[in-house]
C-alpha positions in Angstrom: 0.0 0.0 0.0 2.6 2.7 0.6 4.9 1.8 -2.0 1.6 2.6 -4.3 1.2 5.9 -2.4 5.0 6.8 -2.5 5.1 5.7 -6.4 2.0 8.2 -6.7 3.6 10.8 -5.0 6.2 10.6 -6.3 4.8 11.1 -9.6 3.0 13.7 -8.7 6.0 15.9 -7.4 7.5 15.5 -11.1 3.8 16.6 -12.6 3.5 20.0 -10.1 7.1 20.3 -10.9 7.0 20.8 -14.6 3.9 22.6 -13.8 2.9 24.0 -17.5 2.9 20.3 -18.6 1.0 18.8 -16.1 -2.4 20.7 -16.4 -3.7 19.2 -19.6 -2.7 15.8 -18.2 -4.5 16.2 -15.3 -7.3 17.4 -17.5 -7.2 14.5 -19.6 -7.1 12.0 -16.6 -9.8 14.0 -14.0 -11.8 16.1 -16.6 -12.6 19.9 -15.5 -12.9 19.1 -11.8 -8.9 19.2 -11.5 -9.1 22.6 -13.6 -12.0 23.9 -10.5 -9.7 22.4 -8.1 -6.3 24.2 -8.7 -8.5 27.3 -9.2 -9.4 27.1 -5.1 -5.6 26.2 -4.4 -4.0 28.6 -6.7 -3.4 31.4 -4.3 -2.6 33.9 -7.4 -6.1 34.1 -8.5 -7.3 35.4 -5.3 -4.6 37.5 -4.1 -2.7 40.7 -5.2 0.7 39.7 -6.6 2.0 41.9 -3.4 0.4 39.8 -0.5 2.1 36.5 -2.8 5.0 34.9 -1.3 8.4 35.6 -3.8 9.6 32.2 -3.5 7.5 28.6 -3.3 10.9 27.0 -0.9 8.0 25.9 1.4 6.2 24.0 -1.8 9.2 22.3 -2.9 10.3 21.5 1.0 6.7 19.9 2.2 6.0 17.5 -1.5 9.7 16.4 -1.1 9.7 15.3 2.4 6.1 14.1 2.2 7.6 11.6 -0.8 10.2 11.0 1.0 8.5 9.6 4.4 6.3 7.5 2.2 9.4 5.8 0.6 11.1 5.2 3.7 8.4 3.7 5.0 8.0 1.4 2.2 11.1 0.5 2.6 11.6 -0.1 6.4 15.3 -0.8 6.8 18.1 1.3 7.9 20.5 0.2 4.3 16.9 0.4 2.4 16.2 4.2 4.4 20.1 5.4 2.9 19.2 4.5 -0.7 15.8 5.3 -1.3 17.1 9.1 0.5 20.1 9.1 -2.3 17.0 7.6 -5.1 14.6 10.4 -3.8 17.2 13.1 -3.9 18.6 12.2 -7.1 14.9 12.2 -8.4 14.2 15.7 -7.5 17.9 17.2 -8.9 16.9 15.7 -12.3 13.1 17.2 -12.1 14.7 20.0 -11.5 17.3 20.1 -14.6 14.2 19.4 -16.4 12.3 22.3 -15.8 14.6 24.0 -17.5 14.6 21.1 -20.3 10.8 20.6 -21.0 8.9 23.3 -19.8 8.6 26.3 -20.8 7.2 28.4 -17.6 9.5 27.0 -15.3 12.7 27.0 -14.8 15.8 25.9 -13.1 16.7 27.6 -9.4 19.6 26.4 -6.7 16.7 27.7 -4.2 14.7 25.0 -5.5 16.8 22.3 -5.5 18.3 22.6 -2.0 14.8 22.9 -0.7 14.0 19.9 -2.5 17.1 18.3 -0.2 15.8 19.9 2.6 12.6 17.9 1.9 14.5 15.0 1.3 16.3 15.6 4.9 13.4 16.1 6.5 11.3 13.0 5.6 14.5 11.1 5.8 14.6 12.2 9.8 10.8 11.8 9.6 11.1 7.9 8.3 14.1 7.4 10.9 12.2 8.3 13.9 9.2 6.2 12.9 12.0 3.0 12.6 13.0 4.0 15.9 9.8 4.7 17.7 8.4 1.7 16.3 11.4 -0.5 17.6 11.7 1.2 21.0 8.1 0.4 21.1 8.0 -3.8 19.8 11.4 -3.8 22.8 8.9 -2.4 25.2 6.0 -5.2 24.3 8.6 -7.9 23.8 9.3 -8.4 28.2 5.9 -7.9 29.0 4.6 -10.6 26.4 7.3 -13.4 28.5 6.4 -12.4 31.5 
């Protein structure tokens, strides 16, 4: 179930990431009710451009670390945490570069990308403390189950 989810979101960091692509194939797959939908999330069609934020860091931190707890806890080993971080990370420096490859409203920033490690940090640490938790508590249950 979450490998589904984290192939999904995965997926669906590279679609908002190439942004002027993924519209029409969200269209094509949803119909108009994605198009009504990302008119009530899109902050620019209700707001003056003064009140927008200048930089979308916060975007590119949140989808990357949200992938990147999904995948860790697909994974659910220490080795298995270490190279799905390096896959995830890797994944988000070539969406990136691509921005400035295939689309043609976006385009490459270093702002970008080390949020999008950030991200990857984050749900790294995020992944890492659910292994832990989740052993500290099976080592707290283990005595009390021989006793």
């Amino acid at each position: 179930m979450f490998g589904l989810l984290s192939l999904v979101v995965v997926l669906f960091n590279v679609a908002l990431m190439l942004s002027d692509r993924a519209p029409r194939a969200l269209r094509r797959v949803f119909g108009d009710a994605v198009v009504r939908l990302s008119e009530r999330i899109d902050a620019t069609a209700r707001l003056p451009a003064e009140q927008l934020p200048e930089s979308d860091v916060v975007v590119h931190i949140v989808v990357w670390a949200i992938a990147m707890v999904l995948v860790g806890l697909t994974i659910w080993t220490w080795r298995g945490l270490l190279i799905s971080s390096l896959a995830v990370l890797a994944t988000s420096a070539l969406v990136e570069i691509a921005q400035g490859v295939y689309s043609s409203s976006r385009v490459v920033e270093r702002s970008d990308a080390m949020a999008n490690a950030v991200g990857v940090v984050v749900g790294t640490l995020m992944a890492a403390s659910a292994y832990v938790l989740w052993s500290v508590g099976a080592a707290l249950i283990r005595p009390s189950r021989r006793s």
